[in-house]
PDB file of N, CA, C and O in Angstrom:
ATOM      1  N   UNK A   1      98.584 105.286  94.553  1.00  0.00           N
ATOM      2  CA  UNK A   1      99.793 104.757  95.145  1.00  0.00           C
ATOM      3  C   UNK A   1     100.893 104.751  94.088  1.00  0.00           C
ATOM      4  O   UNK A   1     100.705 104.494  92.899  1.00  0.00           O
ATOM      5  N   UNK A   2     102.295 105.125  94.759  1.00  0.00           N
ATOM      6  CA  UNK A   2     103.104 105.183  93.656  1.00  0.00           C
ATOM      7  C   UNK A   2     103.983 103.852  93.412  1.00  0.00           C
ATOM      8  O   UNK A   2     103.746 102.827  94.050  1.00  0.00           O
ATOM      9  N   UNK A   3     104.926 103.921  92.531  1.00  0.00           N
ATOM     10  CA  UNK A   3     105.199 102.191  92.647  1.00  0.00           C
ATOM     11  C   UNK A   3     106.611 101.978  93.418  1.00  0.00           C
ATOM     12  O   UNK A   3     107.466 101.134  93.149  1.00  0.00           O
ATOM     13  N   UNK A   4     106.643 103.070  94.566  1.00  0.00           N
ATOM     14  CA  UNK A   4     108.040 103.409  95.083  1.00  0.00           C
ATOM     15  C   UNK A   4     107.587 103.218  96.790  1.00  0.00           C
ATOM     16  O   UNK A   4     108.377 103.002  97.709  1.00  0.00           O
ATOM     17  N   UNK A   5     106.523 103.323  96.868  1.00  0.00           N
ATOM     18  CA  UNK A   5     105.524 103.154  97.813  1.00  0.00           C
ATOM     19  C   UNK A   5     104.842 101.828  97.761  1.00  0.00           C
ATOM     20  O   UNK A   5     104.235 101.490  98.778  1.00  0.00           O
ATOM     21  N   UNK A   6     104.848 101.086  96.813  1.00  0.00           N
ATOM     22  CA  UNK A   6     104.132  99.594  96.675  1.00  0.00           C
ATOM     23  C   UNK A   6     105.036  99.020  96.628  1.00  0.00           C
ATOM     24  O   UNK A   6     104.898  97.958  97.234  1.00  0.00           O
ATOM     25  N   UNK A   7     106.756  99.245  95.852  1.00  0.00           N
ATOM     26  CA  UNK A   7     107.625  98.506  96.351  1.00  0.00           C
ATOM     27  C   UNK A   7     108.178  97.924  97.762  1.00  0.00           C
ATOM     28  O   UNK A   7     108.586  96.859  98.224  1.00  0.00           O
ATOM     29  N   UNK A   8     107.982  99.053  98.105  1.00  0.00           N
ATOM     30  CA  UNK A   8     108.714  99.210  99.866  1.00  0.00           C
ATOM     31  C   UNK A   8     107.082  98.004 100.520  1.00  0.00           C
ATOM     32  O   UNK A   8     107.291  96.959 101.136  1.00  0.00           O
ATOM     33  N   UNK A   9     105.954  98.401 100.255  1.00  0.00           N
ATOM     34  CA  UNK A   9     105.036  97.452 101.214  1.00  0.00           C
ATOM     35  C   UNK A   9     105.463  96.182 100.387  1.00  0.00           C
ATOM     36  O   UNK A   9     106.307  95.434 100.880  1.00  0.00           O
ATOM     37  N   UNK A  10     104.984  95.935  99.302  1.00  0.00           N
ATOM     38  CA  UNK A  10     105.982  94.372  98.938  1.00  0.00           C
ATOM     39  C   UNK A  10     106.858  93.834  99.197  1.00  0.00           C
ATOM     40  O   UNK A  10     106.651  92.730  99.700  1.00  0.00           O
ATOM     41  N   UNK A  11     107.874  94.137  99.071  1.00  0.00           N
ATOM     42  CA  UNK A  11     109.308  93.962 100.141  1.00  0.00           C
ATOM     43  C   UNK A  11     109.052  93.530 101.774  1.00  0.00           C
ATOM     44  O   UNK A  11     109.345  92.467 102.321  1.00  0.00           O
ATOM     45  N   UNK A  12     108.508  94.541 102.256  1.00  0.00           N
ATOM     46  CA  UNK A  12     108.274  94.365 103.707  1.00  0.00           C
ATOM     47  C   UNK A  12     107.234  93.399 103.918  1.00  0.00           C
ATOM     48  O   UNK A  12     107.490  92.600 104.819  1.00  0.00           O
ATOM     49  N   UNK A  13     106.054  93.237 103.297  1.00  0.00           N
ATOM     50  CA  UNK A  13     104.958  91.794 103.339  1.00  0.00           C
ATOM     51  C   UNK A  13     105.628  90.503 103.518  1.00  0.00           C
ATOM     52  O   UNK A  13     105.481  89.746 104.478  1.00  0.00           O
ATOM     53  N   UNK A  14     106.552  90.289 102.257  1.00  0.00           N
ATOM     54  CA  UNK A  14     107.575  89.602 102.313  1.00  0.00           C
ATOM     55  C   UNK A  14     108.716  89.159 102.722  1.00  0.00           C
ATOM     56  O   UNK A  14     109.375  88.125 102.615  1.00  0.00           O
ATOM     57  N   UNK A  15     108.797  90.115 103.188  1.00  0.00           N
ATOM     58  CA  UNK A  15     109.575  89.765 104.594  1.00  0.00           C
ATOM     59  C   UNK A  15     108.625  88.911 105.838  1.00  0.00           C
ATOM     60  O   UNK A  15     108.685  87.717 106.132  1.00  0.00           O
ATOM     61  N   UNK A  16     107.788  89.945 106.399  1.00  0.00           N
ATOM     62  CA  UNK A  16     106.848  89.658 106.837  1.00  0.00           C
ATOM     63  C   UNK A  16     106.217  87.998 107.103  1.00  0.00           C
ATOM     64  O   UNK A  16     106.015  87.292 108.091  1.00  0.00           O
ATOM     65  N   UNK A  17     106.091  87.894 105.979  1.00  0.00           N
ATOM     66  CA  UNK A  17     105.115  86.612 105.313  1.00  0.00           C
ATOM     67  C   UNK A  17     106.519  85.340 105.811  1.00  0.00           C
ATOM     68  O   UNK A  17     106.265  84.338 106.480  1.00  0.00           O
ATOM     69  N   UNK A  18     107.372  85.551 105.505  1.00  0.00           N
ATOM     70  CA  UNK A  18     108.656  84.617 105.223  1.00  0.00           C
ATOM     71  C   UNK A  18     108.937  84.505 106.778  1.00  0.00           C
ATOM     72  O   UNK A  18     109.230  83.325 106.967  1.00  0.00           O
ATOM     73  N   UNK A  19     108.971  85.048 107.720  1.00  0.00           N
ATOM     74  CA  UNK A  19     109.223  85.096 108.864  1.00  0.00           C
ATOM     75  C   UNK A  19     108.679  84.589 109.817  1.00  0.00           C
ATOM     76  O   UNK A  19     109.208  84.113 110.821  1.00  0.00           O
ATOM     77  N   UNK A  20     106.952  84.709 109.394  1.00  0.00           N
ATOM     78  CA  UNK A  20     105.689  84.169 110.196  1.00  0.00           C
ATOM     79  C   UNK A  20     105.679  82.425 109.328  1.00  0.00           C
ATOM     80  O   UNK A  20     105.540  81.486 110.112  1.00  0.00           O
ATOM     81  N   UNK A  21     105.799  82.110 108.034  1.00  0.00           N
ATOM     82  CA  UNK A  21     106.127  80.801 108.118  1.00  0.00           C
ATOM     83  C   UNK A  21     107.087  80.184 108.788  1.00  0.00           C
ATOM     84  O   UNK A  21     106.863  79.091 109.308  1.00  0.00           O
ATOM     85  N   UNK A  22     108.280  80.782 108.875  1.00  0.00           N
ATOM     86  CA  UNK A  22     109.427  80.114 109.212  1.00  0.00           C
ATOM     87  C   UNK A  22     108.885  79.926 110.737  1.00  0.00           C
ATOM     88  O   UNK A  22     109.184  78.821 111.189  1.00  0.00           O
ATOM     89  N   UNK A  23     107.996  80.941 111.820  1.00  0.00           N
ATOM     90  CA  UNK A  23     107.824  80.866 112.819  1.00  0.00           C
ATOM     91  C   UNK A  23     106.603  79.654 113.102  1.00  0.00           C
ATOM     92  O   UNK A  23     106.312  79.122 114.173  1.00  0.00           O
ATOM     93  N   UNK A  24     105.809  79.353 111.272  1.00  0.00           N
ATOM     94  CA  UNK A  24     104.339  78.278 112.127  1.00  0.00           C
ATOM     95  C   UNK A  24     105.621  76.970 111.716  1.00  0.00           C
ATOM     96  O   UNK A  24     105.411  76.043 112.498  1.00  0.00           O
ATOM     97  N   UNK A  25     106.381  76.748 111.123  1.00  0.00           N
ATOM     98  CA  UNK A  25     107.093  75.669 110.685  1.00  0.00           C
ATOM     99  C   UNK A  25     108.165  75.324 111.818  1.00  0.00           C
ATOM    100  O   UNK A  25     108.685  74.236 112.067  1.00  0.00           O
ATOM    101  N   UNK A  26     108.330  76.458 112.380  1.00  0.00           N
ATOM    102  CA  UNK A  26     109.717  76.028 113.617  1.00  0.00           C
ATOM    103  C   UNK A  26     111.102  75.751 112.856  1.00  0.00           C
ATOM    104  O   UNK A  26     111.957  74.867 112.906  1.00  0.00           O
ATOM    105  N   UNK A  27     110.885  77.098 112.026  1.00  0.00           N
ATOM    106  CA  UNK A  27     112.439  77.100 111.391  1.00  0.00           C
ATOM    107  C   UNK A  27     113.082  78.373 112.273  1.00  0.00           C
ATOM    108  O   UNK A  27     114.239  78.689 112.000  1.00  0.00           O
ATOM    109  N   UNK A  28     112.557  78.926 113.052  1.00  0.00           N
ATOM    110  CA  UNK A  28     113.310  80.073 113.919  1.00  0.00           C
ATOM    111  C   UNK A  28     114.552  79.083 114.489  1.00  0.00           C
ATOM    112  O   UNK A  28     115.776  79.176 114.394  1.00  0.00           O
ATOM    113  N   UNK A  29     113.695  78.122 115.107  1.00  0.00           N
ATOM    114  CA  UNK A  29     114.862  77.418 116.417  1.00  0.00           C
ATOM    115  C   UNK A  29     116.241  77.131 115.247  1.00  0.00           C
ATOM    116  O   UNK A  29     116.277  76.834 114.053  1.00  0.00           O
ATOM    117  N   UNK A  30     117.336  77.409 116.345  1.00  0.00           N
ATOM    118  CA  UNK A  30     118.460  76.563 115.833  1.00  0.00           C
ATOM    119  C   UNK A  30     118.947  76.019 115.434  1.00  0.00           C
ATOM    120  O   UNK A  30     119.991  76.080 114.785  1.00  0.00           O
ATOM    121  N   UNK A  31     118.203  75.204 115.765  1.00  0.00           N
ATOM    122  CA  UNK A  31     118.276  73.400 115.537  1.00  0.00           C
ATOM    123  C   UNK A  31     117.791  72.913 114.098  1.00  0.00           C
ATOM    124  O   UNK A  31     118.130  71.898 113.489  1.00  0.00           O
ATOM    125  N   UNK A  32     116.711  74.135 113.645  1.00  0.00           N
ATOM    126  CA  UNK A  32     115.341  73.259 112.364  1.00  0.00           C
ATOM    127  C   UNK A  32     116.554  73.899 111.104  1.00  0.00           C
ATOM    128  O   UNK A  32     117.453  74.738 111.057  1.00  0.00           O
ATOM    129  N   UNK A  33     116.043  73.124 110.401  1.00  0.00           N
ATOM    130  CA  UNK A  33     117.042  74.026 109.039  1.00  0.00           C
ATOM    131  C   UNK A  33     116.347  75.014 108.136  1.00  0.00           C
ATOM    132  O   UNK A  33     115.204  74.776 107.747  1.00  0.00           O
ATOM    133  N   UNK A  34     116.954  76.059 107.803  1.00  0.00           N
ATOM    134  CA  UNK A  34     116.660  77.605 107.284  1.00  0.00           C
ATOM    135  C   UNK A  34     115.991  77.480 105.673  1.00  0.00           C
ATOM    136  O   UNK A  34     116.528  77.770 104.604  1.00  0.00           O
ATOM    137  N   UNK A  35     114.599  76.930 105.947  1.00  0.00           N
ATOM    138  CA  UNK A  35     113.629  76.815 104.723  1.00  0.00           C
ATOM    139  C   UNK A  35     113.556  78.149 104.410  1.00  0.00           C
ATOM    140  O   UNK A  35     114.091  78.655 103.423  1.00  0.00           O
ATOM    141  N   UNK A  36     112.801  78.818 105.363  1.00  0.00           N
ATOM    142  CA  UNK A  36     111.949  79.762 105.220  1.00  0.00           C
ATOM    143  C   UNK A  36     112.908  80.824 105.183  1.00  0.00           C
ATOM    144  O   UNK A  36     112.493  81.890 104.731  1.00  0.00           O
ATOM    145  N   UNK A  37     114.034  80.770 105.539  1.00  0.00           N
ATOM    146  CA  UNK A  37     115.439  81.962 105.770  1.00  0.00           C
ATOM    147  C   UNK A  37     116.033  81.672 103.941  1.00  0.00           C
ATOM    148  O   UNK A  37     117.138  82.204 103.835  1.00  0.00           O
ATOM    149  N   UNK A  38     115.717  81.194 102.969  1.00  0.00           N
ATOM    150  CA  UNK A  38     116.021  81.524 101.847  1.00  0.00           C
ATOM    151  C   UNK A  38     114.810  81.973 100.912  1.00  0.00           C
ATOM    152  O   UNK A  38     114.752  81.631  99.731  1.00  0.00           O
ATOM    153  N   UNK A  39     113.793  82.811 101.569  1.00  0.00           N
ATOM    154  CA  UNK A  39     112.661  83.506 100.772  1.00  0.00           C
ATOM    155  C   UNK A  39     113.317  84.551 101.103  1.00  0.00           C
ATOM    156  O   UNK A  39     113.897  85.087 100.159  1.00  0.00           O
ATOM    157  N   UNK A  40     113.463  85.148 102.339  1.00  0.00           N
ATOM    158  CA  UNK A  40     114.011  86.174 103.533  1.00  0.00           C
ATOM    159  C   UNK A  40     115.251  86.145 102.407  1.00  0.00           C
ATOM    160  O   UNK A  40     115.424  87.035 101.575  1.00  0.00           O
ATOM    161  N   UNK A  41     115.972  85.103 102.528  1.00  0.00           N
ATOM    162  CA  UNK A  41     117.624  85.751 101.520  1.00  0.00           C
ATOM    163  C   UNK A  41     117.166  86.357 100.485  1.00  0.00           C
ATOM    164  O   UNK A  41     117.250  87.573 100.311  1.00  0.00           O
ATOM    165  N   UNK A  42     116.647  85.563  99.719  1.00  0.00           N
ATOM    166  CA  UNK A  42     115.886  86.506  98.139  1.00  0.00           C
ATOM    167  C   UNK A  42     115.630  87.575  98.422  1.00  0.00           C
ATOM    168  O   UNK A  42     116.296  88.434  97.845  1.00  0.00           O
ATOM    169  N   UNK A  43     114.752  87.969  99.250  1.00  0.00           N
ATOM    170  CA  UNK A  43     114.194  89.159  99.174  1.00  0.00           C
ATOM    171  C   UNK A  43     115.320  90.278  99.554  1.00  0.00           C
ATOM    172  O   UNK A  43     115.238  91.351  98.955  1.00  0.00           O
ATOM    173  N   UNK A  44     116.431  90.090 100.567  1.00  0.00           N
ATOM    174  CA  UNK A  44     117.169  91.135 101.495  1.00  0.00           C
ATOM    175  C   UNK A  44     117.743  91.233  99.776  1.00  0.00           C
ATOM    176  O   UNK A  44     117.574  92.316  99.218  1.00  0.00           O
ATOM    177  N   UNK A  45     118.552  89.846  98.812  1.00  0.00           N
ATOM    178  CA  UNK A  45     119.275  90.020  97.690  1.00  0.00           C
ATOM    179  C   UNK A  45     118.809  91.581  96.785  1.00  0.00           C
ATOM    180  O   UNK A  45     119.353  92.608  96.379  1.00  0.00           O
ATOM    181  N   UNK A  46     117.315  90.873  96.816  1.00  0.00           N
ATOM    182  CA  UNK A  46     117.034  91.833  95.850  1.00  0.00           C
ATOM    183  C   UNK A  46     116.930  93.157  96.114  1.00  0.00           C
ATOM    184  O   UNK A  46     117.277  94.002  95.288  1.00  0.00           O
ATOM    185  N   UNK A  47     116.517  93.409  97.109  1.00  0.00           N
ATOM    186  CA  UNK A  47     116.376  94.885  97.466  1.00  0.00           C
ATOM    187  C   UNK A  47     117.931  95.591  97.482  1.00  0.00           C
ATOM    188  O   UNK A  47     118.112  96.694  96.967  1.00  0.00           O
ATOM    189  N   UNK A  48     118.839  94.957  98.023  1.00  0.00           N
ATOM    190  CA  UNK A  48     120.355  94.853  97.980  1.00  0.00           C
ATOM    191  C   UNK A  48     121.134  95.410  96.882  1.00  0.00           C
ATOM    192  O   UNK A  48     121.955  96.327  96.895  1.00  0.00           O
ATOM    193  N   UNK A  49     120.425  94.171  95.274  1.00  0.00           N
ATOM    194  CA  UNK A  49     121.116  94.437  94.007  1.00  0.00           C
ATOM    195  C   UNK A  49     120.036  96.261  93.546  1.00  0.00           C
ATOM    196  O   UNK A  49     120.499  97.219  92.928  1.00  0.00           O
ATOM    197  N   UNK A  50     118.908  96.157  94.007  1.00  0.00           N
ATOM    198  CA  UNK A  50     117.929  97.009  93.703  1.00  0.00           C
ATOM    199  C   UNK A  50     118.470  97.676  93.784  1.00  0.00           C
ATOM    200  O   UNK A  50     119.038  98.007  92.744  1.00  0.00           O
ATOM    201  N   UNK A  51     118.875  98.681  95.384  1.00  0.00           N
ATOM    202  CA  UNK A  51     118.995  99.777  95.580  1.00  0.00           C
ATOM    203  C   UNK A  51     121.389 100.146  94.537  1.00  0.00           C
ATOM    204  O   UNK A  51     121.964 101.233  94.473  1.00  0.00           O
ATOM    205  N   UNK A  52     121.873  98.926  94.084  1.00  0.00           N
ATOM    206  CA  UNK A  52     122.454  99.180  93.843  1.00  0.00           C
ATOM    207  C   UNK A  52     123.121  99.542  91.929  1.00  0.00           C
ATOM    208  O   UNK A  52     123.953 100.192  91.297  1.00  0.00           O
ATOM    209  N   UNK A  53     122.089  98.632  91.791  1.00  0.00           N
ATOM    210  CA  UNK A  53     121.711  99.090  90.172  1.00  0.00           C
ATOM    211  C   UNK A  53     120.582  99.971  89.894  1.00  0.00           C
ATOM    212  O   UNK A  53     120.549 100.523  88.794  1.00  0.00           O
ATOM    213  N   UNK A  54     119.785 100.150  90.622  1.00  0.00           N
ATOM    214  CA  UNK A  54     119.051 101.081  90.091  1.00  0.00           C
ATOM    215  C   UNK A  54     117.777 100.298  89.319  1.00  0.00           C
ATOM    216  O   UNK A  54     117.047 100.777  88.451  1.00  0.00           O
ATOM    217  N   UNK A  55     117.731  98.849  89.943  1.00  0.00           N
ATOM    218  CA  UNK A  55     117.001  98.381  88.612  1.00  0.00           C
ATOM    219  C   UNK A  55     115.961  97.399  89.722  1.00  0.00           C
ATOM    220  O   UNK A  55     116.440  97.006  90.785  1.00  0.00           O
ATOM    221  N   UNK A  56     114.483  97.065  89.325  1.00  0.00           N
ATOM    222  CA  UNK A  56     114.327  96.255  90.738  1.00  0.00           C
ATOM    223  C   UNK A  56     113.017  95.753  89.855  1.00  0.00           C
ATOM    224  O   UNK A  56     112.276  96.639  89.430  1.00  0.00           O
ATOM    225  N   UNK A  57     112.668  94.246  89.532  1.00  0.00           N
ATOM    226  CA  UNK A  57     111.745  93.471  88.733  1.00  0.00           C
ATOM    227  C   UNK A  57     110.635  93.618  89.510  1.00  0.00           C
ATOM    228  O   UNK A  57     109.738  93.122  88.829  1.00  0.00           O
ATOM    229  N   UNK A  58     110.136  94.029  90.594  1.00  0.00           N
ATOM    230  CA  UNK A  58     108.900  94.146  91.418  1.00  0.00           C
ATOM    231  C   UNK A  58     108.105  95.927  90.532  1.00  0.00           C
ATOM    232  O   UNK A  58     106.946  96.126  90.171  1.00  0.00           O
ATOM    233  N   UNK A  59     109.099  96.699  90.475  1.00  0.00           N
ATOM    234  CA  UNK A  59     108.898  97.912  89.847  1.00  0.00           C
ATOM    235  C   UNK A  59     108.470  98.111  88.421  1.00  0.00           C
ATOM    236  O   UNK A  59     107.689  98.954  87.982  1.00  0.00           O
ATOM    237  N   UNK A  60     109.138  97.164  87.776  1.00  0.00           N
ATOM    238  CA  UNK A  60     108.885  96.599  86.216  1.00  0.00           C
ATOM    239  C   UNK A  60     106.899  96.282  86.230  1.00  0.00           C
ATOM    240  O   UNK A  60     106.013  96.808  85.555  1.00  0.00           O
ATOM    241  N   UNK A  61     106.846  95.336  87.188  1.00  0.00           N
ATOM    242  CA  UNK A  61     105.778  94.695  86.782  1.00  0.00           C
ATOM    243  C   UNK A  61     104.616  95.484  87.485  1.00  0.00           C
ATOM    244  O   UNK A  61     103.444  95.448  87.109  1.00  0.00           O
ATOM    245  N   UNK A  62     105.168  96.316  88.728  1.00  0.00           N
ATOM    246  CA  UNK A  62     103.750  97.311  88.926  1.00  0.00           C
ATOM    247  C   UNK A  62     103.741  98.382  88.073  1.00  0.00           C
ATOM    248  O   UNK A  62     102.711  99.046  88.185  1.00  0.00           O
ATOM    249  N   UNK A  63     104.688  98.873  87.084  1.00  0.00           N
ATOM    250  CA  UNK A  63     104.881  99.760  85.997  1.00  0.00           C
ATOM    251  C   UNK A  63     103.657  99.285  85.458  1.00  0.00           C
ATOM    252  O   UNK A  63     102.604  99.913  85.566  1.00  0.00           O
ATOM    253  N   UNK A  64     103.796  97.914  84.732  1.00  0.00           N
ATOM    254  CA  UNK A  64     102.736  97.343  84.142  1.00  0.00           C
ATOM    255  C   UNK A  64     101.629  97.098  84.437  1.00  0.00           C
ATOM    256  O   UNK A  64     100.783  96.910  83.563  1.00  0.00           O
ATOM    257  N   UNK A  65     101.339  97.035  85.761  1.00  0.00           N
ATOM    258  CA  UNK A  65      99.913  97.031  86.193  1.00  0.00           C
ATOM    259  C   UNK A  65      99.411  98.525  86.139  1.00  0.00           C
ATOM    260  O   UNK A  65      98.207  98.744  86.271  1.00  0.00           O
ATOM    261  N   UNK A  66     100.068  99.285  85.998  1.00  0.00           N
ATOM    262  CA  UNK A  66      99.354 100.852  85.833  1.00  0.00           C
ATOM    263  C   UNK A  66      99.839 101.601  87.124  1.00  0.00           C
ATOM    264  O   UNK A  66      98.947 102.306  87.596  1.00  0.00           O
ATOM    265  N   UNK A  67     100.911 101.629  87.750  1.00  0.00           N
ATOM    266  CA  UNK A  67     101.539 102.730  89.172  1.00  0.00           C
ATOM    267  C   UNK A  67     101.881 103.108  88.423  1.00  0.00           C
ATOM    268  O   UNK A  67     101.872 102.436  87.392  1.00  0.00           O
ATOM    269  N   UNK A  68     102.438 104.484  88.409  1.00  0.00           N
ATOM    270  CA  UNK A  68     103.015 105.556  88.077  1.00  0.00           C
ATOM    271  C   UNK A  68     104.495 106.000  89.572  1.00  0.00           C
ATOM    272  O   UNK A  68     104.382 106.141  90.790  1.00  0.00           O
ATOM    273  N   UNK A  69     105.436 106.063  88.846  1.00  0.00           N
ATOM    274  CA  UNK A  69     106.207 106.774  89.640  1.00  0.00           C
ATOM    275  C   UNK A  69     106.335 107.815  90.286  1.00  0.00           C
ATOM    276  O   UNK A  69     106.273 108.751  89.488  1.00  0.00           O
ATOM    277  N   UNK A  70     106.512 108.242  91.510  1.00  0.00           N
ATOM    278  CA  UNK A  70     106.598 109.433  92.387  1.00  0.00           C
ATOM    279  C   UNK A  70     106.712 110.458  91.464  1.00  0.00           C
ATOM    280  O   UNK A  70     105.751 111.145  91.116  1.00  0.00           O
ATOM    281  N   UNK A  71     107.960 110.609  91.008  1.00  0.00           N
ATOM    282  CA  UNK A  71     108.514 111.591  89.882  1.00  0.00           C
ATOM    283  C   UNK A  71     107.441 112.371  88.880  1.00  0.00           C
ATOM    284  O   UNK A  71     107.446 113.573  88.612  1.00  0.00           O
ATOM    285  N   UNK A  72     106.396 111.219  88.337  1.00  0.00           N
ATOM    286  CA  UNK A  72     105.329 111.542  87.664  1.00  0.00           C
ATOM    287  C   UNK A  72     104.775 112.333  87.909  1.00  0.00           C
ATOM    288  O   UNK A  72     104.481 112.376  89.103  1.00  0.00           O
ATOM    289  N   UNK A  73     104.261 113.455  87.047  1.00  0.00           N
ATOM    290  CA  UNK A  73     103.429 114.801  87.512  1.00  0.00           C
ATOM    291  C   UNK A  73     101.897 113.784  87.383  1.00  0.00           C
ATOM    292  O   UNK A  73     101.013 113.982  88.216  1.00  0.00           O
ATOM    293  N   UNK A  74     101.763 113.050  86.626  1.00  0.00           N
ATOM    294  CA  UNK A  74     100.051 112.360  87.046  1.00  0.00           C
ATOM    295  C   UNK A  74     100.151 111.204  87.840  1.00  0.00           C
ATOM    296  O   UNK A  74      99.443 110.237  87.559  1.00  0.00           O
ATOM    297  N   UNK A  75     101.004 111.161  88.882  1.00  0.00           N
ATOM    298  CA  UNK A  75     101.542 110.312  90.155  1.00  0.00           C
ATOM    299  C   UNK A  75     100.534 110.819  91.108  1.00  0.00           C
ATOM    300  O   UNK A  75     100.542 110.434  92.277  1.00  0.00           O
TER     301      UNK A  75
END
């Protein structure tokens, strides 16, 4: 797996994940106040500043766990 491909499922888990709490907590409704809608902000932020610097701390640290980038000929 590359780490351009583990970014994108991280991102989206997290989304994911942030959405289904907000839904067992009953922060969807209107009315409840937006706990779970500032994991969801973080995450839209980062992918946001990501795709606009070029730079994204989820990528850093699967670098370090051993992914290799697409680009990589031993990718």
């Amino acid at each position: 797996m590359t780490i351009e491909r583990a970014t994108r499922i991280l991102a989206g888990s997290f989304i994911l994940l942030s959405l289904g709490l907000a839904h067992l907590s009953g922060d969807l409704s209107l009315t409840a106040g937006p706990t779970w809608a500032w994991f969801t902000l973080f995450v839209g932020a980062n992918l946001l500043q990501s795709g606009l610097t070029q730079w994204c701390p989820a990528e850093v640290l699967l670098a370090k766990l051993g992914l290799k980038h697409a680009c990589d000929p031993a990718a």
